[in-house]
N, C-alpha and C positions, 0 to 999 in steps of 0.2 A: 565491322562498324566500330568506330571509335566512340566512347559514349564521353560525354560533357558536361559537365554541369557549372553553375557559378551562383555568387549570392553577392547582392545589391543592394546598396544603402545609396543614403543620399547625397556621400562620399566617397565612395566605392563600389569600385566593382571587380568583383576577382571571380577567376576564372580556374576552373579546373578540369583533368582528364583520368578518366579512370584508370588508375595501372601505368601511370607515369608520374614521376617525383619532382614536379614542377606545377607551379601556379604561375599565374598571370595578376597582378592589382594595376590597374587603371592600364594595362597594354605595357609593363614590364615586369620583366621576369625573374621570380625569385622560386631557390630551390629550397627542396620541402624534405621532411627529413624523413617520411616515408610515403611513400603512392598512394592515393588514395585508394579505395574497396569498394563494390558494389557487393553487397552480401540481402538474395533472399527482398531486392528491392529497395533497401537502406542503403545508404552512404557513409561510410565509416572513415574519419580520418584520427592519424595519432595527433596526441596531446600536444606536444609541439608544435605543429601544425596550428592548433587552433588557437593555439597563443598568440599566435599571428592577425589572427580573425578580430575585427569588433563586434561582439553581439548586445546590441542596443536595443533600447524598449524604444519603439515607432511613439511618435511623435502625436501623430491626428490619427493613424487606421486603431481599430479596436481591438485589444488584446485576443489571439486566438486560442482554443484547446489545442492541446500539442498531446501528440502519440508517443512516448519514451519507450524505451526499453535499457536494460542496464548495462553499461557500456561493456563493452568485450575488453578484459586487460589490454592494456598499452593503445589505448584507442578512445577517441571523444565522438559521439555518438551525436549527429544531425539530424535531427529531430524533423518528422512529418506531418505539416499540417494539415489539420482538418476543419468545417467548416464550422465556422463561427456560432457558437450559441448564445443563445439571450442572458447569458449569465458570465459576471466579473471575473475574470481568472488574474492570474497573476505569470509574467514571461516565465518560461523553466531556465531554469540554468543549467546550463551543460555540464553534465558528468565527467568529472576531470580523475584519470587513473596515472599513474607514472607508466610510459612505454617502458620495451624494455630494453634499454641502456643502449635507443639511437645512435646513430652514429652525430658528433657536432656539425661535422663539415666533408661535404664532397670528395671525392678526388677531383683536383684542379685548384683546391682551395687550401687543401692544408697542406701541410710540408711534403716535400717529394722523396719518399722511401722508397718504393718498390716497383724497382721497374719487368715489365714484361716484353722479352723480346721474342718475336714470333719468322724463323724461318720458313720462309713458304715453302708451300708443295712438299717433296719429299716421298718415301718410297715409290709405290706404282705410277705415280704423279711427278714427272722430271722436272715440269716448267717450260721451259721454253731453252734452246740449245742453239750452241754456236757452233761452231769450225771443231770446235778441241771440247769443249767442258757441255755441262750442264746446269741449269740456274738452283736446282735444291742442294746441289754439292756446293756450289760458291754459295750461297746464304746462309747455309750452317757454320760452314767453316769462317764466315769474318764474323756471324754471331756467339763462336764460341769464344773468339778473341774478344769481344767487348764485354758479353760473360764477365769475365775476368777483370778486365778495365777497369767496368763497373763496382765490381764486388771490392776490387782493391781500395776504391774509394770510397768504402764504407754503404753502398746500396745494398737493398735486397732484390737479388739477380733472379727471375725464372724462364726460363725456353719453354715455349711447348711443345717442341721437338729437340734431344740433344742427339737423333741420332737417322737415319734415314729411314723415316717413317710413313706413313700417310694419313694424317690428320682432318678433319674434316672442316671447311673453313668457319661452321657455325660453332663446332666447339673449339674453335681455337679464342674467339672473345670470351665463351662461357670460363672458359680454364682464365682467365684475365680477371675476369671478375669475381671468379670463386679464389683467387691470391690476393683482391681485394686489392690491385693492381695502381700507382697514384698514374702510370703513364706505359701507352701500349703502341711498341714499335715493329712494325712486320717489315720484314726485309725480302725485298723483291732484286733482278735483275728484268730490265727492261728490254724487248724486239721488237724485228719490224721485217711483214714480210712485203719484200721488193725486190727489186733489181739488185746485184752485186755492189752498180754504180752507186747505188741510193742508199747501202746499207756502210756503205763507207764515209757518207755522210752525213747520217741522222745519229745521233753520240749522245753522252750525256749525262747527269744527274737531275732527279727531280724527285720532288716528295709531296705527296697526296696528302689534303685530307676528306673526310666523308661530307660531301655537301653537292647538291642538282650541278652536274656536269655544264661548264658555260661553253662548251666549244665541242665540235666531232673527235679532235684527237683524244679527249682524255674520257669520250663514251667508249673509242673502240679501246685506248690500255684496261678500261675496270670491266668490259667484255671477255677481255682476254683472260684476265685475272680471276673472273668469274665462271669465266667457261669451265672451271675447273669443278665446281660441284655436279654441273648436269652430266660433263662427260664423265666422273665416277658415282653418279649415282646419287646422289647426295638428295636428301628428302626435302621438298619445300624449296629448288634449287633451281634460278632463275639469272640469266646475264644481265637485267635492267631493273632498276626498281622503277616501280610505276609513280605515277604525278600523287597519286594518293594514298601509297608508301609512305613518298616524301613528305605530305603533310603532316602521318601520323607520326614520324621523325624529328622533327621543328623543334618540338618543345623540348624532349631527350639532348637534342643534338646543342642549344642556345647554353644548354650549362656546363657545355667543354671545346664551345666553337674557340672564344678567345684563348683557353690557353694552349689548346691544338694549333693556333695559328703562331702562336709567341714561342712553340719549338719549332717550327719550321721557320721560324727569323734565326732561331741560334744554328739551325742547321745549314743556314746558311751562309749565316758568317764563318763556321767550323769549315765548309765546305770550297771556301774561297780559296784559291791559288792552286789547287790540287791538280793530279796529274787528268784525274777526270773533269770534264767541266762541264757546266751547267747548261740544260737545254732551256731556251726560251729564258720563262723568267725565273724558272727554277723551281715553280709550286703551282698545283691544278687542284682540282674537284673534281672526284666524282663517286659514282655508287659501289663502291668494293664492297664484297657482302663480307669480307673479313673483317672488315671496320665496325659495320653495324652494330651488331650487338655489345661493344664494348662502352662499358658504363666509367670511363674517363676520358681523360684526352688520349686522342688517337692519331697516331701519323703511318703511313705506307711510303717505306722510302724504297724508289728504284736507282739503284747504284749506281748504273751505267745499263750500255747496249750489249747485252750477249753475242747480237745479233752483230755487231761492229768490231771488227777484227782487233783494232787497237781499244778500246775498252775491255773485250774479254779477257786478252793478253793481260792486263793489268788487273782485275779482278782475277787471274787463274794464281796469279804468282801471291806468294806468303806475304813478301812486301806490301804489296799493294792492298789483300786482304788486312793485314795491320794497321795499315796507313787508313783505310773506309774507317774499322772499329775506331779507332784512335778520335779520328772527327765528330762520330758519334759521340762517343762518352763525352766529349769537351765540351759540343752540346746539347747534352744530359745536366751534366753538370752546372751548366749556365743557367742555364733551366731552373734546374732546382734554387741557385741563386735567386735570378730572377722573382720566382712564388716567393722565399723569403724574404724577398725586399718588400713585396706589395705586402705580403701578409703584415710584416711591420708599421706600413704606411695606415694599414687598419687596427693596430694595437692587436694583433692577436698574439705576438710572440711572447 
């Protein structure tokens, strides 16, 4: 169960969730610089946070006894009331300590340093196979090339695989967020099981992000993608997220939806005239559970079709591997432009 709470004035109303770094004031969203606490039945939020807050003396209701206790370092303490006594009190004011040394701003928000690029599958776990290759061998091998790209161009580069492994797809966001990661790219190849006929012409590039799948093609690609926890085992390991998953999600996911969608615009211009070309409109949704847990923007790019004789061809060859990396990094790079520009338009630079 998700627990909620919110405080309301005669101007406000904000809205909170326990264990998630985001608030709601009047039904927009603003992120918070640490998740709020339930400890022991109190509500614990940081100082920061409550800077945010208006705490105003009511107007017409009659001042109440308030229950304190003394704030926990780095946290402003929401005081519980009790019922009203025949006698004059005066509002408490809240216990202000300095946190400790919050982060300022999100990843999505502040400048783009450190990217994490995540080859899927890998050891026991092949992926999904063509004619000639395998998808964890073509995913490592064109993310070691942008590796490089990247770092050449003054990034901080990590894989969470450099080598043929098998990784679990819930710590591969945890390992993201423990590098404190400003943007997380998983590298996929894409199949399809059909007819020979059919598999000659379903082709393509596309790039995912984490948000309620709008159509059956892009339930069964994050099926497939997911299938990979249950069949090795993986704890807590599920093909679909549920409707009420996804609500608990919403609020995490509003403070990196825009700029998840603003690298999948650059990947797409990077990705324009290439030898692979783009299926449909070039960009879907849906529940990858490799996505979820990562606390920045997230994209799932599928290269092309394994499964497609003339895409694997061109993902098996060194060229073609350089040539994917190469459009990457470009729109990395733009990317990070991009944040620098807005963060300017906001004086933060």
């Amino acid at each position: 169960m998700q627990k909620t709470f919110s405080i309301v004035s005669s101007k406000d109303t904000l809205k909170f969730a326990v264990g998630i770094p985001y608030m709601a004031r009047n039904g927009l969203s603003m992120a918070l610089a640490q998740a709020p606490q339930l400890d022991n039945g109190h509500i614990w939020i940081a100082e920061a946070d409550a800077k945010k807050i208006s705490f105003k003396k009511p107007e017409t209701a009659a001042p109440k006894a308030e229950e304190t206790k003394p704030a926990r370092p780095g946290e402003t303490k929401i005081t519980k009331q009790l019922q009203p006594k025949p006698v004059e009190t005066k509002p408490v004011t809240p216990v202000v300590v300095k946190p400790k040394a919050p982060k300022a701003e999100i990843a999505g928000t502040r400048e783009v340093r450190t990217i994490v690029i995540d080859p899927g599958h890998g050891g026991k776990d092949p992926g999904a196979s063509g004619k000639r290759s395998q998808e964890k061998d073509i995913v490592l091998a064109v993310a070691k090339i942008l590796k490089k790209n990247l770092a050449d161009e003054g990034f901080n580069v990590k894989l969470t695989r450099n080598k043929d492994v098998f990784i679990e797809l819930g710590q591969r966001a945890n390992l993201a967020n423990q590098w404190d990661g400003d943007l997380f790219i998983s590298l996929h190849c894409n199949a399809i099981d059909a007819t020979e006929e059919r598999k000659k012409i379903i082709q393509g590039y596309q790039f995912y992000v984490l948000r309620a799948p709008e159509n059956e093609e892009d339930k069964a690609i994050a099926r497939r993608e997911n299938a990979v926890a249950t069949l090795y085992g993986e704890k807590n390991a599920k093909d679909e997220l549920s409707p009420l998953e996804w609500f608990k999600l919403e609020a995490r996911l509003e403070q990196y939806k825009q700029t998840s969608y603003l690298f999948t615009e650059k990947l797409l211009d990077s990705f324009e005239g290439g030898k692979i070309k783009k299926m449909n409109t070039g960009v879907g949704g849906a529940g990858f559970m490799v996505l979820v847990g990562a606390m920045m923007p997230a994209v799932l790019i599928e290269l092309g079709f394994i499964s497609n004789e003339e895409d694997e061809a061109y993902m098996m060859t060194k060229t073609g591997q350089q040539d994917l990396a190469d459009r990457i990094a470009e729109a990395v790079s733009n990317y990070k432009d991009a944040v620098h520009s807005y963060r300017e338009t906001l004086g933060r630079n």
